[in-house]
N, C-alpha and C positions, 0 to 999 in steps of 0.2 A: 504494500500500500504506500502511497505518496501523499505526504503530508507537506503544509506550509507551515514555519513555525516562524510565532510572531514573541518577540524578544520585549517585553517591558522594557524602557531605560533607567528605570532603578537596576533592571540585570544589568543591564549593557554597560552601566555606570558604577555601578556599586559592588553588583556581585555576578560576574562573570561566570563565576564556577558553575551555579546553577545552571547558565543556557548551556553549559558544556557537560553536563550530566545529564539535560536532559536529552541532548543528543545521543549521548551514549546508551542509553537504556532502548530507547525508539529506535536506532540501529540494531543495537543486538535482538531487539524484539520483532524485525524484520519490517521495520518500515523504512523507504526511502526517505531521505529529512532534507527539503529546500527551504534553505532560509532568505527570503527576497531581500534583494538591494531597497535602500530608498526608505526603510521603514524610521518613522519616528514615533515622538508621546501619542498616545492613542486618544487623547484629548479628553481624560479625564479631569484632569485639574482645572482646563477651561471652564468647561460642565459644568464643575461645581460651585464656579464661582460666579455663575451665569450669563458667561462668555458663549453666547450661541452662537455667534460666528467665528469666534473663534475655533471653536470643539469640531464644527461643522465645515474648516478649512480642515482640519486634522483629520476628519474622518472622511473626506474626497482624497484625501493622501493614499490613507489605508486601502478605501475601497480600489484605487486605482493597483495598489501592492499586492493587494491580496485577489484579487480576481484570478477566476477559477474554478472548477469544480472540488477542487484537494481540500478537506476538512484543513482549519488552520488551528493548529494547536496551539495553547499559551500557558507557563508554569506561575498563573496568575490567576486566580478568580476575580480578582476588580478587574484589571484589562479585562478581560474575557468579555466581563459582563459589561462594560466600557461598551467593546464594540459591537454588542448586544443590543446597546443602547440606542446604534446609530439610526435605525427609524424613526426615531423620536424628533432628529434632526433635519428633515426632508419632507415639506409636500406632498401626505400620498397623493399617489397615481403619478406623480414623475418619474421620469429613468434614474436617478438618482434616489428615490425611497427603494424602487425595487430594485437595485443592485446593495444598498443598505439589508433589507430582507434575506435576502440571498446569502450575503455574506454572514449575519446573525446566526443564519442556519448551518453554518458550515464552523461553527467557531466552538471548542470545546477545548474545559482545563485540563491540563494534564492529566491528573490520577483520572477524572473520568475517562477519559480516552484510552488510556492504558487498559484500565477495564474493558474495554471494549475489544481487547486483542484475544486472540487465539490462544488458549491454553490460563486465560486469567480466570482469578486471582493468582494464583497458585504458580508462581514461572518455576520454581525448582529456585528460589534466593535463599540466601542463607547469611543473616549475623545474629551472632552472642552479644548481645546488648539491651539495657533496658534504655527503652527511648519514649520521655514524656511529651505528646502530643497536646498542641495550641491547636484547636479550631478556630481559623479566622471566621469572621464574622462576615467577611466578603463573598466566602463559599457560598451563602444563602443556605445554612444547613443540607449541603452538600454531605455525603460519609463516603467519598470515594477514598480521601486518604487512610480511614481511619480501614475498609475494608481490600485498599490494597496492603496497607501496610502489615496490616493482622495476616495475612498471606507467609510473611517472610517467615522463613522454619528459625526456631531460635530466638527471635527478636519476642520480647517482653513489652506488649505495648502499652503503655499507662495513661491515667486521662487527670485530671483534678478534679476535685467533688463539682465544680462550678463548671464547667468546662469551655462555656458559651459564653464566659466573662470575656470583655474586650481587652487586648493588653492594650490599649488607649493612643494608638499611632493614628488613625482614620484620615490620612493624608494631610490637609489644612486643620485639623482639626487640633493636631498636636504643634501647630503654629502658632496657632491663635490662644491657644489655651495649655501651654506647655509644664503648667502646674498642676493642672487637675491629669492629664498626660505621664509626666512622670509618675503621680500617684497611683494610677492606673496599670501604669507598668511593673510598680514596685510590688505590686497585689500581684496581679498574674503571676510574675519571676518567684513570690513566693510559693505560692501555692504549687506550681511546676517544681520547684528543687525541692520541694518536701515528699515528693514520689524517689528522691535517689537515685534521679536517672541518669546514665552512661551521655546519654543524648538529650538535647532538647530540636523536635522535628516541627516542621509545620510545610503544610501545599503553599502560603503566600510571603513572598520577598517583602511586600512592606511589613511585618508582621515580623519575622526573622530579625529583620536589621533593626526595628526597636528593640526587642528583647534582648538581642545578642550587644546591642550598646550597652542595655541596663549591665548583663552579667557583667561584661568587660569590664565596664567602673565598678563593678561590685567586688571582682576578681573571682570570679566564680570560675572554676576550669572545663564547665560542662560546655560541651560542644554546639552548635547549635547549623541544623542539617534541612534544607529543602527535603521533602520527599525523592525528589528526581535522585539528589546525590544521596541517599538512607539508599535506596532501591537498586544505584549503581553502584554503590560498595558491596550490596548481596548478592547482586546477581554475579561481583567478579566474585565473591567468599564461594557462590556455587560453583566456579568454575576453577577455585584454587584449593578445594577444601576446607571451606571454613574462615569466614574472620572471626579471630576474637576483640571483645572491644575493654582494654583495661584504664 
């Protein structure tokens, strides 16, 4: 299968590793992976700040990028749902709503897409490790991570009692309000290290890099893992024997 994969620029900018794990996984899992020239912000931030023309330059970008029949993949649930969105920005009944529609429909987050492959949940992954799982709030109560990740033989998957709590990043939201932000943060991080986990995982990049700022200034040593890169280190422990994770 041929997939389009569409890169957030929090990846492209901040955390590389991720677009390159999730390449990795989508290869070995036997999909082709084009990633188009030309792509930029998916114009959520305009959005939200009720820049309609602007979000709506951003999204004639995409849709010009992303055209095509090839599902476009993203290791994002706000992007995702970003370009989800783009109907909302369009005229129906213009050629631009329905090439907006079109592309809505073709646009799916990683772990649900992975589920969607031949032989899932279950690929044969393999790591030794307890990894406490952040559901982002952007997923829209999505559980594709929490049922790909329960797949990996070995892996110890843990939740917090609250689980749906927000770690308090929500894009401008941690701008404008970077005190109740932090505090927000400093709740979720607790509640996550009092599971004792080897890992802290999550399906979303903006979600990761707040938390993973908190531990850093906290000094906390716990790791902190996109799903894409948790799933490419199993599937190489299935192909090596095993990782352990100490």
């Amino acid at each position: 299968m041929r997939i389009k994969l569409m890169i957030p620029c929090l990846v492209e900018d901040c955390l590389p590793e991720i677009g390159l794990a999730v390449v990795s996984v989508l290869e070995r899992l036997g999909c082709g992976v084009g990633h188009p020239k030309g792509q930029t912000c998916c114009g959520q931030m305009a959005f939200k700040t009720g820049d309609a023309a602007g979000a709506r330059a951003q999204a004639l970008r995409s849709l010009d990028v992303f055209a095509g029949p090839e599902p476009v993949v993203c290791p994002s649930g706000s992007c995702a749902k970003m370009l989800r969105t783009y109907p909302q920005l369009f005229e129906p009944g213009t050629p631009d709503h329905a090439r907006a529609l079109a592309l809505a429909g073709r646009v799916v987050e990683f772990c649900e897409f992975v589920l969607t492959l031949p032989g899932a949940p279950d690929f044969g992954a393999r790591l030794t490790a307890r990894a406490a799982l952040h559901r982002s709030c952007q997923l829209d109560g999505s559980d594709a991570p929490q049922r790909l990740l329960a797949a990996v033989h070995g892996l110890t998957l843990l939740e917090p009692e609250r689980p749906e709590r927000c770690c308090g990043f929500g894009g401008l939201f941690s701008l404008q309000f970077p005190a109740v932000s932090e505090s927000l943060v400093e709740d979720k991080a607790r509640e996550l290290l009092a599971l004792n986990p080897d890992i802290l995982v999550s399906a979303e990049p903006s979600c990761l890099m707040n938390i993973s700022g908190y531990l850093s200034r906290s000094g906390s040593p716990v790791r902190t893992l996109h799903a894409a890169q948790l799933l490419d280190l199993a599937l190489n422990g299935a192909l090596t024997g095993g990782v352990s994770w100490s």
